[in-house]
C-alpha positions in Angstrom: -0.9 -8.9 25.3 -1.5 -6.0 22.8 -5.1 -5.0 22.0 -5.0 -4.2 18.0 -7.5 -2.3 15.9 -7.7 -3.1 12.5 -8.9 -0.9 10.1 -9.7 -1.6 6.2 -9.0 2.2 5.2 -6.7 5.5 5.7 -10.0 7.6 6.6 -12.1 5.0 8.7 -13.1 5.6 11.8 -14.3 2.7 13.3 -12.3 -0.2 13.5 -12.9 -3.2 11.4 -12.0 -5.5 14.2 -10.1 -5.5 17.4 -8.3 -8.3 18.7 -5.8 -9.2 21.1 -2.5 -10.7 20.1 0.4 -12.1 21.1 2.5 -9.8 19.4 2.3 -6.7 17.4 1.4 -7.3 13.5 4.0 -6.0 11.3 3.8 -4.3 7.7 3.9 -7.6 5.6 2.3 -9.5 8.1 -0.7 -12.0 7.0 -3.9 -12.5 9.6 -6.3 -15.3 9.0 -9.7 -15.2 10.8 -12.3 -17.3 11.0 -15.6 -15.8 10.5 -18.7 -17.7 10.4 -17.4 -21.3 9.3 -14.6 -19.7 7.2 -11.5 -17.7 7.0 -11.0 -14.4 5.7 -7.4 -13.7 4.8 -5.8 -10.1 5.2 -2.4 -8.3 4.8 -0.7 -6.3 7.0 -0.4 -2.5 5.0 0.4 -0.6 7.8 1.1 0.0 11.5 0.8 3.1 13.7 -0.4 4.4 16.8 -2.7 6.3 18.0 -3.5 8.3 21.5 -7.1 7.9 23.1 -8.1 11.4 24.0 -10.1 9.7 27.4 -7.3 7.6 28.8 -4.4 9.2 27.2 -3.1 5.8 26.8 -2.0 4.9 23.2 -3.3 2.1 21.3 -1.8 -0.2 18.8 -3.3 -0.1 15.1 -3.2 -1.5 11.8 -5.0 -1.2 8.0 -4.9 -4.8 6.6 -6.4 -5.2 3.2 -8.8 -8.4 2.5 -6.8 -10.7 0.5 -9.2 -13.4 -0.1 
């Protein structure tokens, strides 16, 4: 199963989330997660990846935007 990072913006640098999924989110895509009693709804903007400079393994991300 993928690990995904979400982020909220083109420029941030730490991930807004990071969750494991059963497949990889696409452009389009909406998430629903359920944050302290309630859930936050957020759109799929964009998906790349990206290489970690320690591992050299690549890593699955997104920029969702809160659609609430």
């Amino acid at each position: 199963m993928p690990i995904v990072e979400a982020f909220d913006s083109k420029d941030a640098a730490i991930p807004l989330f990071t969750a494991e999924f059963d497949f990889l989110p696409r452009v389009g895509d909406y998430l629903s997660r359920n944050t302290e009693g309630y859930f936050k709804y957020y759109n799929v903007v964009e998906v790349w990846n990206r290489q970690d400079s320690e591992t050299d393994a690549f890593r699955a991300c997104i920029r969702v935007e809160l659609n609430d």
